[in-house]
C-alpha positions as CSV (number, residue, x, y, z in Angstrom):
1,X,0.0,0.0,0.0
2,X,1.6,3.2,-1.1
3,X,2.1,6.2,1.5
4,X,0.1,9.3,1.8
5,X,3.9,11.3,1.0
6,X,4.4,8.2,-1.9
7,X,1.3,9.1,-3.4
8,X,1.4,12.9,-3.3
9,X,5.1,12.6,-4.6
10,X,4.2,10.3,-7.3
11,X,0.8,12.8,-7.8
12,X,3.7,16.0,-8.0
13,X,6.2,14.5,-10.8
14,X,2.9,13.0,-12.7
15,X,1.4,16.8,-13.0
16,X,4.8,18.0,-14.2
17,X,5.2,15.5,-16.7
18,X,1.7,15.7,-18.1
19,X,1.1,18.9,-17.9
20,X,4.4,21.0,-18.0
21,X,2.3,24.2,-19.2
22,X,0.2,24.1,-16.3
23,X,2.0,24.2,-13.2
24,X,3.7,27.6,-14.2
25,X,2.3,28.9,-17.2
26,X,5.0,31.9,-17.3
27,X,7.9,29.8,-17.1
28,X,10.8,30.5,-19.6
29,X,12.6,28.3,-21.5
30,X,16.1,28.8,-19.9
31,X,17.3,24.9,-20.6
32,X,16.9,26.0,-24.6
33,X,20.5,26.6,-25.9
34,X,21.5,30.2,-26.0
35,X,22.2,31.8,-29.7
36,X,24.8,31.1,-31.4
37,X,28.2,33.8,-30.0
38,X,25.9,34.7,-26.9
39,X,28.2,33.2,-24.4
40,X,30.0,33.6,-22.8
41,X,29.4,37.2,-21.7
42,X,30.3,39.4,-19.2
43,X,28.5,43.2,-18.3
44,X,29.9,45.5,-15.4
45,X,28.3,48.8,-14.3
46,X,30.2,51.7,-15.6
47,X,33.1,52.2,-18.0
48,X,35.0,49.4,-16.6
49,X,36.0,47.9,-19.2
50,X,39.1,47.0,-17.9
51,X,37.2,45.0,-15.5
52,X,35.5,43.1,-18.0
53,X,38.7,42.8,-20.3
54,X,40.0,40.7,-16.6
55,X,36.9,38.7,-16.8
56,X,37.0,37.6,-20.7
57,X,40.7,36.3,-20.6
58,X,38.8,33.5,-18.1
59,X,35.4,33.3,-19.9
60,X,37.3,33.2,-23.4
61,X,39.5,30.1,-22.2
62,X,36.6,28.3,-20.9
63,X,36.5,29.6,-17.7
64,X,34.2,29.8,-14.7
65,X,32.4,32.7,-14.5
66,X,32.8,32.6,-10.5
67,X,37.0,33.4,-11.3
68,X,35.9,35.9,-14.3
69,X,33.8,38.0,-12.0
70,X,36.6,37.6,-8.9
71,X,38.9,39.3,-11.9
72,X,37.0,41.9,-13.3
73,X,36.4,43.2,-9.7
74,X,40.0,43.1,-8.4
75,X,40.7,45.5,-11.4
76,X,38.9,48.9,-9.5
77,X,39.9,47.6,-6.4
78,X,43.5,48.3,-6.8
79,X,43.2,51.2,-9.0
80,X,44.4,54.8,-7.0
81,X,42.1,56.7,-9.5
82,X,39.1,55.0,-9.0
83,X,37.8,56.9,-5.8
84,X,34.7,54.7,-5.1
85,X,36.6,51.2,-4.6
86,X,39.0,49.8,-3.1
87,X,42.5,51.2,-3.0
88,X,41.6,55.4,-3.6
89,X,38.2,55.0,-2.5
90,X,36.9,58.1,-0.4
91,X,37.5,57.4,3.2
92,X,34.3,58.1,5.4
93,X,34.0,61.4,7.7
94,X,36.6,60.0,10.4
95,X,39.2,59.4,7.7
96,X,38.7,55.6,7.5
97,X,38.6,54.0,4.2
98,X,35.8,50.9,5.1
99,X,34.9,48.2,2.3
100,X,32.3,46.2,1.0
101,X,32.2,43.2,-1.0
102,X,30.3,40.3,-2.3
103,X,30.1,37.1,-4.4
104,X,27.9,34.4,-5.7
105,X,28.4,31.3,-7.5
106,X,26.4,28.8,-9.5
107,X,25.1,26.8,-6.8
108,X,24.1,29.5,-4.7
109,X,26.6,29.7,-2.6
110,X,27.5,33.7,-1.4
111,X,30.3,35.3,1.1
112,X,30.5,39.1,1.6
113,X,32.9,40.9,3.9
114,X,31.7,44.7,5.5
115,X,33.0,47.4,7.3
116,X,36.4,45.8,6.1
117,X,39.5,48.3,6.4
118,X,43.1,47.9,5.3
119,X,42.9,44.9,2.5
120,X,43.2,46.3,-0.9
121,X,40.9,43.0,-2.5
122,X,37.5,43.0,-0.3
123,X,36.4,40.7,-3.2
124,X,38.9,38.0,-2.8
125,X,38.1,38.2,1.2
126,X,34.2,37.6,-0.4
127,X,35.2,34.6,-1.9
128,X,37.2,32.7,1.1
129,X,34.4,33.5,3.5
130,X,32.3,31.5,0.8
131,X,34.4,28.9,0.6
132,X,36.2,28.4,3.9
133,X,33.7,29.1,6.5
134,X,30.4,28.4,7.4
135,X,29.2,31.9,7.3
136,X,27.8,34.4,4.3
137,X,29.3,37.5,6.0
138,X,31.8,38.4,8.1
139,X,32.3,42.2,9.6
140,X,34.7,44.9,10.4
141,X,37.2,43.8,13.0
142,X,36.6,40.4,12.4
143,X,36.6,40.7,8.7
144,X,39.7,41.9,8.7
145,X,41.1,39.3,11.3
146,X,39.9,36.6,8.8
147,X,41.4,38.3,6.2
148,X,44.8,38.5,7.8
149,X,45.0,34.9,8.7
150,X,44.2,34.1,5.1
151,X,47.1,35.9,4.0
152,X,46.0,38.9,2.7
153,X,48.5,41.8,3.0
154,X,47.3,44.6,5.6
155,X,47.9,48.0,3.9
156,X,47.0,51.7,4.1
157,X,44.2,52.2,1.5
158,X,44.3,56.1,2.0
159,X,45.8,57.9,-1.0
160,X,47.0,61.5,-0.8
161,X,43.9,62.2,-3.6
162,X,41.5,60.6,-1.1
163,X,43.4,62.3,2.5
164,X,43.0,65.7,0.7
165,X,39.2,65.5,-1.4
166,X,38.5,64.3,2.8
167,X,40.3,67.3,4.0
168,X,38.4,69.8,2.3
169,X,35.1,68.2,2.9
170,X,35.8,68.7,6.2
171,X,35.7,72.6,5.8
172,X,31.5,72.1,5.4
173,X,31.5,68.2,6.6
174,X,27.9,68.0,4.3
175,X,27.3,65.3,2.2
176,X,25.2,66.4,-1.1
177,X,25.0,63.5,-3.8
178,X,25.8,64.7,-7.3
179,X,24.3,62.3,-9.4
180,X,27.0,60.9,-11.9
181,X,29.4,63.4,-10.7
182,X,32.5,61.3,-11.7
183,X,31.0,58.7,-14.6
184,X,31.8,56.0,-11.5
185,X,31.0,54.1,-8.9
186,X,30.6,50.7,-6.8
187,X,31.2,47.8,-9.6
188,X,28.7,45.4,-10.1
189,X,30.1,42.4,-12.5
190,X,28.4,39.3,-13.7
191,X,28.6,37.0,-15.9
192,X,27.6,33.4,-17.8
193,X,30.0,31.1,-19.0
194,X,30.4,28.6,-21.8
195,X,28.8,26.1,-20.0
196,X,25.7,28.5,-18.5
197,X,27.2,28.5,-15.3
198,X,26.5,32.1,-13.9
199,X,28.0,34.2,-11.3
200,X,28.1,38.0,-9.8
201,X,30.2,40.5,-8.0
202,X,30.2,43.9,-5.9
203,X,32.7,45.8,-4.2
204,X,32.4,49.1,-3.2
205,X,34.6,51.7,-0.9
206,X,30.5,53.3,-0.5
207,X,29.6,56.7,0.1
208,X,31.9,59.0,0.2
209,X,32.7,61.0,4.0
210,X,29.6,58.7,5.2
211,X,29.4,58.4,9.0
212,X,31.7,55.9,10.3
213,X,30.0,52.6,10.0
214,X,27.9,52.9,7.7
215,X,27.0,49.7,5.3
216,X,24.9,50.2,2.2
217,X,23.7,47.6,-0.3
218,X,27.2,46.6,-2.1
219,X,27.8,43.3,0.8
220,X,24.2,42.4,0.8
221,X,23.2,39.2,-0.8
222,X,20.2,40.0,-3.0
223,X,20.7,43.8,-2.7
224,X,24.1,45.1,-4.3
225,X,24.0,41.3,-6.2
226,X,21.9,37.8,-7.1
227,X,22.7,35.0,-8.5
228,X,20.2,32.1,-9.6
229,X,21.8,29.6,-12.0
230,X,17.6,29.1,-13.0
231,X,17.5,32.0,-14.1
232,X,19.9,35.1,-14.0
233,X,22.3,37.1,-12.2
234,X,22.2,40.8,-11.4
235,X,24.4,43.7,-10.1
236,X,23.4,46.9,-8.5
237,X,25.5,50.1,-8.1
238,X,23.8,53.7,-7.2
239,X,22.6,55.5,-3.6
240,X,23.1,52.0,-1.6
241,X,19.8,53.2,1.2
242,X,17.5,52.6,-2.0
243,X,18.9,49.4,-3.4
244,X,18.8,48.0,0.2
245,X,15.4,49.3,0.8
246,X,13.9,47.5,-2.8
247,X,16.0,44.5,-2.5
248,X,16.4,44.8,-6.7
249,X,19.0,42.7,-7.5
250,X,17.0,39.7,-5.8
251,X,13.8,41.4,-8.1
252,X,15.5,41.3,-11.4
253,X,16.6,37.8,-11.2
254,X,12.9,36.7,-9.9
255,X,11.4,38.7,-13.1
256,X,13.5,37.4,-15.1
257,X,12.6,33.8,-13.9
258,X,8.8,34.4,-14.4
259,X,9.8,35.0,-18.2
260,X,11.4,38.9,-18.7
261,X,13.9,39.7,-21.1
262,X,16.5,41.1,-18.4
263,X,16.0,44.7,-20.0
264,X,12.1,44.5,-19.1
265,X,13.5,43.1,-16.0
266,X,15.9,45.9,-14.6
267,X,12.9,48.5,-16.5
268,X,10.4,46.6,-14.2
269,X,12.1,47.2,-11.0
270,X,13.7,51.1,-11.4
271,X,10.1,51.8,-11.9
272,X,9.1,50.2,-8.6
273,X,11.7,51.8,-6.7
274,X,10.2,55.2,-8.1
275,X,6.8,54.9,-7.6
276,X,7.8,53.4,-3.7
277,X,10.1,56.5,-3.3
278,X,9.2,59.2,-5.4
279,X,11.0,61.9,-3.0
280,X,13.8,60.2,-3.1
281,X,15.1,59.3,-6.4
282,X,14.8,62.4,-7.6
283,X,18.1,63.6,-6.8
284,X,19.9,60.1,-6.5
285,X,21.0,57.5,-9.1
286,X,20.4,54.1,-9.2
287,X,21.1,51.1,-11.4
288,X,21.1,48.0,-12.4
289,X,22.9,45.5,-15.0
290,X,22.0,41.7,-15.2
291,X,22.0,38.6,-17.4
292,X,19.8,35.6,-18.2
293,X,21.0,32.7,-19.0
294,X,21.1,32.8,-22.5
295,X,23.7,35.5,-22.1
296,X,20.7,38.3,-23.0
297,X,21.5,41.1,-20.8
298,X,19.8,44.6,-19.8
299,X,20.9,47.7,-18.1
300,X,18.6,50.5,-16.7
301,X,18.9,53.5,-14.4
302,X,16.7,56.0,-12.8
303,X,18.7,58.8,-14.3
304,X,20.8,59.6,-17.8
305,X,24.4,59.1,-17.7
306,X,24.6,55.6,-16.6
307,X,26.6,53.6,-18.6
308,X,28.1,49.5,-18.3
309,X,30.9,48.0,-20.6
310,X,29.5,45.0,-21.6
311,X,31.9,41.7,-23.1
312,X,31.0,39.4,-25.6
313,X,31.7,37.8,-29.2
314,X,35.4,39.2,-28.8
315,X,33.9,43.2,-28.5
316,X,34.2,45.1,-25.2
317,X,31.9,47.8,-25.6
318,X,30.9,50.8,-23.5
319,X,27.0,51.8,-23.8
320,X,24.6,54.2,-22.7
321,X,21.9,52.5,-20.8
322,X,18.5,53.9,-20.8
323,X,16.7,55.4,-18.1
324,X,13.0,56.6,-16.3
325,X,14.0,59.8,-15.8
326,X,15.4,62.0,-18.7
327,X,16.8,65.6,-18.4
């Protein structure tokens, strides 16, 4: 005599085979091979196309996309010029230069570090708290302890642009966001791989003279970044209160999972976040990048002059991504 959890398991896998349309009548086809030169690919927020030239020297030998992304981000992070990551990054309003960083692989498996100072590769830290503990995120102090039993190198992240842009802030000590003041900020990088695996990354040196301890989106699973090897993966970048408050990057890859092309997806959920917080975006930027997994990608923002350099068929290109809001 079969079981009551026999027959509604049997009853479960019969429905799906008999009826595949039924069960989810939205569901996308994402087990259909992509196009033909669609992957790999690899899209990052801004004009870092250096980043993404890191990540297709992996993706382009038939790498994983989880190393690509790890690349592409390392790239800003140790770049002097680049004032809103890593190494250069604008310290908060006590001087400090704090981190954050996440990653996510295929098989769902995330790290992030926050409130990290002195280690030049928050990304890399990301990436060993994923893999070598049993924890998604690990924090300041003990961020950086991890970190420096790991190996990483402990060194001043505080550049004599950064000490003096700090110094004469000081002079007001006002923070007034400019919205694409400098054509830059965090670096949200993703990516799909030969074989569809899919992965994502964020790292961020965050807002700039913010109060000491302050954490925005860029460490948050499903915030700054998601990845769903069902579906998609997407990467946030932008006034980090808003992203945390909409959780978007999670959205994206669940409207894309229900069946949007990722530009109706990223369209989709700027709108949301403006209709939720109309007083607030309309002096702050925010957006988005992501990826399905037939390497189709989108880009969106609430404001013009967000642009992504996106990787694929051998061209690393930097476009202009729409937005809601136009001047």
């Amino acid at each position: 005599m079969k079981t009551r959890r026999q027959f509604l398991h049997n009853s479960l896998f019969g429905a799906l085979a008999a009826g595949a349309g039924n069960w989810w009548p939205d569901a996308p086809s994402f087990f259909e091979r992509p196009a033909k030169g669609a992957l790999p690919v690899v899209i990052a927020t801004w004009n870092n196309s250096r980043a993404t030239a890191a990540a297709w020297k992996i993706l382009s030998a038939g790498g994983r996309a989880l190393d690509a992304v790890e690349a592409g981000a390392r790239i800003p992070e140790a770049d002097p010029e680049d004032t809103s990551v890593g190494y250069g990054g604008f310290p908060d309003r006590d001087g400090h230069v704090t981190l954050d960083a996440c990653i996510m692989d295929e098989f769902g498996n995330a790290g992030s570090v926050s409130f990290l100072e002195h280690i030049m590769h928050p990304i890399s830290v990301a990436r060993r708290v994923m893999e070598k503990t049993p924890h998604v995120m690990l924090s300041g102090e003990g961020a950086l302890q991890f970190a420096l039993k790991e190996g990483f190198p402990k060194e001043n992240l505080l550049t004599e642009k950064a000490r003096r842009a700090w110094e004469e802030w000081k002079i007001k000590s006002e923070y007034k966001p400019v919205i694409n003041i400098e054509r830059h900020d965090t670096i949200g990088i993703v990516a799909v791989d030969a074989r569809q695996r899919v992965a994502g990354a964020c790292t961020t040196s965050g807002m700039a003279f913010k109060m000491h301890g302050r954490v925005g989106d860029s460490p948050i699973i499903g915030a700054g970044m998601f990845a769903d090897n069902e579906a998609g993966v997407a990467a946030a970048t932008g006034l980090g209160e808003l992203v945390l408050k909409t959780l978007g990057s999670f959205l994206i890859v669940e409207e894309i999972r229900r069946g949007k092309h990722p530009q109706k997806a990223v369209e989709t959920v700027i709108k949301r976040l403006a209709q939720k917080y109309p007083k607030d975006v309309a002096e702050n930027q925010v957006g988005y990048v992501a990826l399905d997994k037939k390497g189709r990608h989108g880009a969106y923002s609430l404001h013009p002059g967000f642009n992504y350099a996106l990787y694929r068929q051998e061209q690393n290109i930097v476009f202009e991504a729409g937005s809601l809001f136009h001047k």
